[in-house]
ZAMAR-156496 format. One line per 3 residues: number of its first residue (from 1); for each residue x, y, z of N, C-alpha, C. Coordinates in Angstrom, 3 decimals, m for minus. Each point is the difference from the previous one (the first is absolute). Last residue first. Layout:
<atoms>
NUM = X/Y/Z/X/Y/Z/X/Y/Z ~ ...
</atoms>
This chain:
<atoms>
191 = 90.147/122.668/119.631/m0.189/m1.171/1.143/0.073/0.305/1.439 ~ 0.285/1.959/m5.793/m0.477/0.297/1.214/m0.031/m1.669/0.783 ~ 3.064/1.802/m4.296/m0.878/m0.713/0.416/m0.285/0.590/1.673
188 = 3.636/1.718/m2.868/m1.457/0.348/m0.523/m0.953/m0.962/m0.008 ~ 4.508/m1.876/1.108/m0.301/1.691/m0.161/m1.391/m0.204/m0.325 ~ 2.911/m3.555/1.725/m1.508/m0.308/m0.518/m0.549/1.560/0.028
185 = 4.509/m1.588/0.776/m0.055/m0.712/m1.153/m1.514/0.019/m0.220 ~ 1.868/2.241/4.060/0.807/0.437/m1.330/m0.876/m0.753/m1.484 ~ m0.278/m1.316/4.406/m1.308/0.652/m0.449/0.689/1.175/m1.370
182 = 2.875/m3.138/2.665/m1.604/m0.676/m0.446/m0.777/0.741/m1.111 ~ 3.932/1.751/2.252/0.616/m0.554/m1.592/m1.815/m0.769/m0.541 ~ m0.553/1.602/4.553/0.884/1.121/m1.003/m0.014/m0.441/m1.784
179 = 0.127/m2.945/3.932/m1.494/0.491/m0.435/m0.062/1.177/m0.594 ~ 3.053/m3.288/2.619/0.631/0.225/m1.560/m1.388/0.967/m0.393 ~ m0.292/m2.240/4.355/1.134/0.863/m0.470/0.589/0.840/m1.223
176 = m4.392/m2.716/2.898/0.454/0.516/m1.867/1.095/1.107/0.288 ~ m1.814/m0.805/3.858/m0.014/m1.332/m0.468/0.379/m0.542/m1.406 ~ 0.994/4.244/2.783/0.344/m1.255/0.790/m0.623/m1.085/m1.031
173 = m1.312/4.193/m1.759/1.355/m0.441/m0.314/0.626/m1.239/0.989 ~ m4.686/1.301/0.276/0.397/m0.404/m1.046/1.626/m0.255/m0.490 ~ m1.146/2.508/3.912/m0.719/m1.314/0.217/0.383/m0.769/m1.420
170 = 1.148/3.902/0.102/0.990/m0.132/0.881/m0.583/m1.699/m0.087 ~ m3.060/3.175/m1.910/1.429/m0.600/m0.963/1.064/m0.486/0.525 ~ m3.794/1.538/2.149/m0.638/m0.810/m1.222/1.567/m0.169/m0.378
167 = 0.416/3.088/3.082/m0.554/m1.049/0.717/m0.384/m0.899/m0.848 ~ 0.236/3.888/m1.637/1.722/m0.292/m0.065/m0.376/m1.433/0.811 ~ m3.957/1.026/m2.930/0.981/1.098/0.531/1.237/m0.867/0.271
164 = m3.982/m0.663/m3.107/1.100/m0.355/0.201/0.754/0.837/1.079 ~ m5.380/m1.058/1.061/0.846/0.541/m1.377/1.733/m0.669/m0.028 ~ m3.159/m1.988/3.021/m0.805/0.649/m0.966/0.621/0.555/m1.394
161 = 1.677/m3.769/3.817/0.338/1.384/m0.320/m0.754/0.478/m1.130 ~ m0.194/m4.300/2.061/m0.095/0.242/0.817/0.373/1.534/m0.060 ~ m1.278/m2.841/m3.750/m0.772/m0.499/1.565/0.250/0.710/1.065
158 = 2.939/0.937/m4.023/m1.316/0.650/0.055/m1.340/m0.485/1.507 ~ 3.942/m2.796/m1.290/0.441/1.175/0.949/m0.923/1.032/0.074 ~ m0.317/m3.794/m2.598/m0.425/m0.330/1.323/0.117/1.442/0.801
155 = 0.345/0.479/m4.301/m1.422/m0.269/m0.008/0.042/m0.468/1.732 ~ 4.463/0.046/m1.791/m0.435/1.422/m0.414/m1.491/m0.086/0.618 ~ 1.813/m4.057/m0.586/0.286/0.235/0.925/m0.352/1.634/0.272
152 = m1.276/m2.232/m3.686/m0.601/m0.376/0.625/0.483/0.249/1.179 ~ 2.370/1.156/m3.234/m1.321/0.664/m0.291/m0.884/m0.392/1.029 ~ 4.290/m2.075/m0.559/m0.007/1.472/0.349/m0.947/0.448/0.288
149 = m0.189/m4.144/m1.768/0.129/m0.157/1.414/0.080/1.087/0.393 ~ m0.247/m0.490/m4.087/m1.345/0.291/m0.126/0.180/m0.612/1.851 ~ 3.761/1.178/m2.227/m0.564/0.365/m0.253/m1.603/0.323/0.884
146 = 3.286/m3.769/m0.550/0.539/0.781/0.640/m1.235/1.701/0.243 ~ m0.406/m3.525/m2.985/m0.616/m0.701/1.122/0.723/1.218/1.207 ~ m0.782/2.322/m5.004/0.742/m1.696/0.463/m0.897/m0.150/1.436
143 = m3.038/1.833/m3.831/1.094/0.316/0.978/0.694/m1.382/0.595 ~ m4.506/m0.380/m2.193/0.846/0.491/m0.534/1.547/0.512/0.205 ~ m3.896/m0.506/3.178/0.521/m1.586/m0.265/1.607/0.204/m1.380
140 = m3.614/3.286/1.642/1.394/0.379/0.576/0.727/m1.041/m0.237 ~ m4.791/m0.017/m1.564/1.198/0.199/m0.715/1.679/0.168/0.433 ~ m4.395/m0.502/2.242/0.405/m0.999/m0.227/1.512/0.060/m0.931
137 = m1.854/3.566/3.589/m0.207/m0.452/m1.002/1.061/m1.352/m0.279 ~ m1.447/1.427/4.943/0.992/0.050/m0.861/m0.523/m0.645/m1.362 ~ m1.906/2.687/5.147/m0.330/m0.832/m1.325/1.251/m0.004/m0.938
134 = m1.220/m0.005/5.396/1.153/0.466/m1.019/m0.778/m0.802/m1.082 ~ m1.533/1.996/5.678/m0.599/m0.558/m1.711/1.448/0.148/m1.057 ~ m1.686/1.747/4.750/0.864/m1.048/m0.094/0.073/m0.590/m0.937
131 = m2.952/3.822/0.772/0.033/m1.277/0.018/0.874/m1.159/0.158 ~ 1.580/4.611/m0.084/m1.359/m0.326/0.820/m0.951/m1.274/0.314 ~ 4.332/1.055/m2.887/0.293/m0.328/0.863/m1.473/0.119/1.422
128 = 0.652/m1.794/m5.088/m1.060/1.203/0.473/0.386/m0.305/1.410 ~ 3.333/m0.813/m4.921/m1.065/m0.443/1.966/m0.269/1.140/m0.120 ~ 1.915/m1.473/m4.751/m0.723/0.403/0.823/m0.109/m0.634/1.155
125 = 2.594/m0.930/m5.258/m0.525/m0.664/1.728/m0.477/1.484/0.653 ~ 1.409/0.028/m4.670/0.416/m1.384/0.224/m0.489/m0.097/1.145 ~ m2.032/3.312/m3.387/0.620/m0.016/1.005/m0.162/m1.195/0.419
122 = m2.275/1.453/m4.160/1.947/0.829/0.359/0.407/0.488/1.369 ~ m4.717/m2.667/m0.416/0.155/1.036/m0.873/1.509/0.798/0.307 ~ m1.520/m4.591/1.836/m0.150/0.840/0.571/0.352/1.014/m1.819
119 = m1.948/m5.434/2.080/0.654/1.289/m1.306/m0.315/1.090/0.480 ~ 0.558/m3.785/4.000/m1.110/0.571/m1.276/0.947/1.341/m1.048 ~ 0.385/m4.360/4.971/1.150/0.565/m1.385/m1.374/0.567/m0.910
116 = m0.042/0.487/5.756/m0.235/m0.569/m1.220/0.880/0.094/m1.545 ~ m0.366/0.107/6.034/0.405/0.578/m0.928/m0.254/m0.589/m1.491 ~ m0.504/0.938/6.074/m0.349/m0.851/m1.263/0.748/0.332/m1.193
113 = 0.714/1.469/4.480/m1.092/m0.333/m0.281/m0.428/m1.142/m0.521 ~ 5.636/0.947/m0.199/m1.739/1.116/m0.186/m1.304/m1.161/0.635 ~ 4.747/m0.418/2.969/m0.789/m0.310/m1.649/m1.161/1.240/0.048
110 = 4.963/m1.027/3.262/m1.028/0.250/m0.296/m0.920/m0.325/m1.456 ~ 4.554/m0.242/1.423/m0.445/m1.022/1.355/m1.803/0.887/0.153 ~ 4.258/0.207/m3.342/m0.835/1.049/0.452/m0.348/0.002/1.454
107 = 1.405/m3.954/m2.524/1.503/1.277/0.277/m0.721/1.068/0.752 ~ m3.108/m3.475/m1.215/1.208/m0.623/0.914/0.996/1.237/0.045 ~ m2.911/1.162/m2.870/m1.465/m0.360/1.124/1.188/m0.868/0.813
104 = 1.740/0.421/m4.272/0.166/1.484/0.226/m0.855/m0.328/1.653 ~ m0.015/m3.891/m1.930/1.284/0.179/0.068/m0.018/1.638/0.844 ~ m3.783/m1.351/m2.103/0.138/m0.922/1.051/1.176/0.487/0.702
101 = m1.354/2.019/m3.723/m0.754/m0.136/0.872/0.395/m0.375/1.080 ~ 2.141/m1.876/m3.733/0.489/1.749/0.340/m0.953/0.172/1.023 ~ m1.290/m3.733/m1.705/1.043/m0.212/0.574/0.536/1.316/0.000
98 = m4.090/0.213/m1.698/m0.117/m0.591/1.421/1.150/m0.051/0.444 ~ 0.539/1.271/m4.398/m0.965/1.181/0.664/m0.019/m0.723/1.661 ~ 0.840/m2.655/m3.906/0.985/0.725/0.539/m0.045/0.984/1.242
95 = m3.955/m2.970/m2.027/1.287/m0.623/0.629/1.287/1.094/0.827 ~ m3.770/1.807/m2.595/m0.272/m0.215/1.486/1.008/m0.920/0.219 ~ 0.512/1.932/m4.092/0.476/0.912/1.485/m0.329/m0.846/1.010
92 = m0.472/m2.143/m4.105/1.213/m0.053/0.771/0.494/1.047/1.216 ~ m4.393/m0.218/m2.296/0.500/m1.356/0.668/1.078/m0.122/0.553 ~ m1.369/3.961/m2.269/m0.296/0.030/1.210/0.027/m1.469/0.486
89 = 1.976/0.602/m4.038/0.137/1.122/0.424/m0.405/m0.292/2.135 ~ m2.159/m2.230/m3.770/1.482/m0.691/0.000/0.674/1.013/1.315 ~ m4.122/1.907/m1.680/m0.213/m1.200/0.857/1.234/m0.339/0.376
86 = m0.017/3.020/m2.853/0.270/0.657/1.237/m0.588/m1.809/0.729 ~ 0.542/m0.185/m4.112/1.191/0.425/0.586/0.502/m0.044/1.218 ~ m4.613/m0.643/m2.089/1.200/m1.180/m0.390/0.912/m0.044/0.881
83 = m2.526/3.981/m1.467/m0.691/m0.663/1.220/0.880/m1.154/0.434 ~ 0.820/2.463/m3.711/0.634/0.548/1.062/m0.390/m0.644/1.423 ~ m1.102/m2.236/m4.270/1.486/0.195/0.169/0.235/0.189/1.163
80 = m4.455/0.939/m1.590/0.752/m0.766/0.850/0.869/m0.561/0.311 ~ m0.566/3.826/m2.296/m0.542/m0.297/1.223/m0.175/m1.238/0.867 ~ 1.197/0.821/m4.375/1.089/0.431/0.843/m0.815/0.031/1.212
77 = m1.527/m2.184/m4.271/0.157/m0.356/0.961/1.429/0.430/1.484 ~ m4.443/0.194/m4.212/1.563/0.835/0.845/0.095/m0.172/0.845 ~ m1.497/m4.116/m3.785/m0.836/1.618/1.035/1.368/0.225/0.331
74 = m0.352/m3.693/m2.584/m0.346/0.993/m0.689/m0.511/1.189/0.342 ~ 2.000/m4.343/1.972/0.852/0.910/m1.308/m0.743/1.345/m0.143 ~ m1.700/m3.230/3.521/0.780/1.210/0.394/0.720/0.685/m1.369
71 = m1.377/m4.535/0.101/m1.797/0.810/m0.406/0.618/1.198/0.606 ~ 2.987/m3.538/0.342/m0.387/0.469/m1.381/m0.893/1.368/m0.500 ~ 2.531/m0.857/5.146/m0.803/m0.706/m0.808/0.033/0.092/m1.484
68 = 4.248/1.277/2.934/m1.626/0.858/m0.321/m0.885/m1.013/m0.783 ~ 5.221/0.519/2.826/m0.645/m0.971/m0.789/m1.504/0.541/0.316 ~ 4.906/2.153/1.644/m1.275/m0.182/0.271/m0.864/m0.159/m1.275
65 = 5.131/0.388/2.096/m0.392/m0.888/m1.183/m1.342/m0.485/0.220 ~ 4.747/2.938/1.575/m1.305/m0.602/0.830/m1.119/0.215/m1.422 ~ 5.175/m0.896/1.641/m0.722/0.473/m1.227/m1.097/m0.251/0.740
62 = 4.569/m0.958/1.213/m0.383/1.295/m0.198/m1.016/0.204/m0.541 ~ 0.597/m4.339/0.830/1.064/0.569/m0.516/m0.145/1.583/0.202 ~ m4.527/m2.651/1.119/1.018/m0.353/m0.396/1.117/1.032/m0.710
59 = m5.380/0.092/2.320/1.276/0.843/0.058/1.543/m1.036/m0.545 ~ m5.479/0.057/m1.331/0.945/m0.404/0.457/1.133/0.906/0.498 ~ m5.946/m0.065/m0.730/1.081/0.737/0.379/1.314/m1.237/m0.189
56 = m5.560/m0.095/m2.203/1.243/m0.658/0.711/1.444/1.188/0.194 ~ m5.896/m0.154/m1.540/0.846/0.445/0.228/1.425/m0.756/0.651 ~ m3.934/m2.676/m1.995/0.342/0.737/0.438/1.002/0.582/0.471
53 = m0.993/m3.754/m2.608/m1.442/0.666/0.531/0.009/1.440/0.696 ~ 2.934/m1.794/m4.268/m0.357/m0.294/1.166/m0.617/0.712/0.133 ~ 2.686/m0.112/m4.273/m1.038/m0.735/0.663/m0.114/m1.013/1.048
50 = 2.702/4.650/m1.079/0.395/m0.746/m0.180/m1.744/m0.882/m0.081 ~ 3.402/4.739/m0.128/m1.653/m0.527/m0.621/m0.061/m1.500/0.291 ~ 3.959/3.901/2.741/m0.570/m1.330/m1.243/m1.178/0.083/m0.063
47 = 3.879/3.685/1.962/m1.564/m0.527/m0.073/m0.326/m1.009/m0.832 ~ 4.063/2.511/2.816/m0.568/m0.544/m0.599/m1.293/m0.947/m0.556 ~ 4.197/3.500/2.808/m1.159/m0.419/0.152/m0.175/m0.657/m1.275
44 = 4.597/0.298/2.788/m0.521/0.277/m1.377/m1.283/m0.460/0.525 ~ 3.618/1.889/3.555/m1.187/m1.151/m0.572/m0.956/m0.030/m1.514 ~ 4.245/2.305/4.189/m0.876/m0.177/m1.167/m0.242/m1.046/m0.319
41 = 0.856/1.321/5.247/0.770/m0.766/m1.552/m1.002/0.430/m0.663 ~ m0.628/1.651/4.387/0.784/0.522/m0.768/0.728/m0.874/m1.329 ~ m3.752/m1.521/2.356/1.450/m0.006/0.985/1.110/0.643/m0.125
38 = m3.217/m0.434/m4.040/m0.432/m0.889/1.641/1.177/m0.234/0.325 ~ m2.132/3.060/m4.396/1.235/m0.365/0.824/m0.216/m0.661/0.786 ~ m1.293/0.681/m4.976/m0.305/1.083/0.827/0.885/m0.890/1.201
35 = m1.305/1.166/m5.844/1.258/m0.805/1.417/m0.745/0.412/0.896 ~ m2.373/0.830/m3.590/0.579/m0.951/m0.886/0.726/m0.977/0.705 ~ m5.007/2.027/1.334/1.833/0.346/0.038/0.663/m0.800/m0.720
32 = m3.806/0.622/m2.301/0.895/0.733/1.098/m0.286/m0.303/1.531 ~ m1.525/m1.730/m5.698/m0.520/0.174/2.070/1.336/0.853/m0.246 ~ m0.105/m2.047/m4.359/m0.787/1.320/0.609/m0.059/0.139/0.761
29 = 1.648/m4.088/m1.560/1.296/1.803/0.115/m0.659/0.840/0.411 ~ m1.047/m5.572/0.398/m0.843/1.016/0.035/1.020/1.470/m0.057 ~ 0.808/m5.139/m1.561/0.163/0.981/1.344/m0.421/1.114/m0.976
26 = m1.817/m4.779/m1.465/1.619/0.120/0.082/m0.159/1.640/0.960 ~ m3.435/m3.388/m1.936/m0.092/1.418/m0.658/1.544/0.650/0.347 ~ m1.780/m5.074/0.926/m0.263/0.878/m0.711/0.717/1.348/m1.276
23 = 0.422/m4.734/3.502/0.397/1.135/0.024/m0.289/0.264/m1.629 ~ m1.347/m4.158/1.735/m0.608/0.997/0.933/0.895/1.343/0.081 ~ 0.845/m3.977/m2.859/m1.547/0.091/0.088/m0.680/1.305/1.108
20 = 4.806/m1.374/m1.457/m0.694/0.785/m0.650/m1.511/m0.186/m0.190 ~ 3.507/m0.253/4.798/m0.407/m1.095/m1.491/m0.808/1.264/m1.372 ~ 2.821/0.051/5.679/m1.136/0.675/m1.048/m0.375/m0.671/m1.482
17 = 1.273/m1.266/5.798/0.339/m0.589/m1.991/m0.615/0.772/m0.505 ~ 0.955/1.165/5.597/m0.651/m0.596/m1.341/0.642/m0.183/m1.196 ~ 1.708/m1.209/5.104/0.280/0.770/m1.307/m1.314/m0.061/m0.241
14 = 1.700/m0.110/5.129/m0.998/m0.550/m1.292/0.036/0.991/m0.791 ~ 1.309/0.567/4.073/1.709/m0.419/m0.125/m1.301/m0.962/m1.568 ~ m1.635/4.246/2.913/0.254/m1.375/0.062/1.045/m0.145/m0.732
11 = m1.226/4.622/0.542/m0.640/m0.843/1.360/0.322/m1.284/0.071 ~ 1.089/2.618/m4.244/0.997/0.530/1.547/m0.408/m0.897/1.350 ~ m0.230/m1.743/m5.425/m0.550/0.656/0.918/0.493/0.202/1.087
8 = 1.505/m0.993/m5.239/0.078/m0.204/1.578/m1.010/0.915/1.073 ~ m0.099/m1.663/m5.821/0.019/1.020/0.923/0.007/m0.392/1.603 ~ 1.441/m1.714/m4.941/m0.747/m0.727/1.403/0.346/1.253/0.723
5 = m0.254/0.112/m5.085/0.384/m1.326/0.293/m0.855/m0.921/1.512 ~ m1.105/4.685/m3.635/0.296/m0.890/1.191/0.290/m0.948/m0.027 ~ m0.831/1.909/m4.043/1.189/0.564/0.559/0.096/m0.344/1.571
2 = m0.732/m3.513/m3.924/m0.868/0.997/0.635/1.178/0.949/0.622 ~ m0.725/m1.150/m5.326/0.859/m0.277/1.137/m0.624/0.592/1.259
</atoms>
């Protein structure tokens, strides 16, 4: 029996047919993560063997449902899992990422420099208020949408206040009222 029928894809409105000529080996238990989050929803991860040419991402139902050639069974493949991820990860920052950008660069009535999405080591965003520079990891994507607007408004106000003093938080509270309860929900993270 197959166990795919028709997996939906998030970008189009086109099924595939899985048939028993091109599903194999069935899901991979060994990787990690088992869940992980976009937008603050959970998301079952999952790995197929299937025969194709190459790597494939879906996002349907809650599930995100990444398809591995054949010739991938027999290596470890958490690495690139993680690579996988973070790609998915940083595609959807740069969408999201510009429209917060944008938005915060109209309320503010200022911008960084510049600013880039890169993996940061247990910290969601950085400015270098000397440069005018904000780097935001891709992962902040994980978090709701509420969230990763906090973080990014926190990063504008650094543009114009080095540390937190009282002038940093007066500014931040006119635009993030609620920024208190924000940063309640991301303890023991740096940004």
């Amino acid at each position: 029996m197959n166990i795919f029928r028709r997996v939906n894809l998030s970008n189009t409105k086109e099924k595939i047919n899985f048939n028993n000529d091109n599903f194999i080996l069935g899901k991979d238990e060994s990787l990690l993560p088992k869940f992980t989050k976009i937008f603050g929803i959970n998301y079952s991860v999952n790995i197929y063997y299937l025969k194709i040419q190459k790597p494939e991402l879906n996002l349907t139902n809650n599930c995100i449902n990444i398809h591995l050639p054949m010739y991938y069974r027999k290596k470890d493949n958490q690495k690139l899992l993680d690579t996988i991820l973070l790609k998915m990860y940083t595609k959807i920052a740069e969408n999201e990422i510009e429209n917060i950008m944008e938005k915060a660069r109209h309320n503010f009535g200022f911008a960084p420099e510049d600013y880039e999405i890169k993996k940061l080591n247990s910290t969601l965003a950085i400015c270098n208020k000397d440069l005018q520079n904000i780097t935001i990891n891709p992962y902040i994507i994980m978090y709701s949408k509420e969230i990763i607007e906090y973080v990014i408004y926190h990063e504008f106000c650094h543009l114009k206040y080095k540390t937190h003093s009282k002038k940093f938080y007066n500014m931040l509270k006119k635009y993030k009222p609620n920024y208190e309860n924000l940063a309640k929900q991301l303890p023991n993270l740096k940004y």
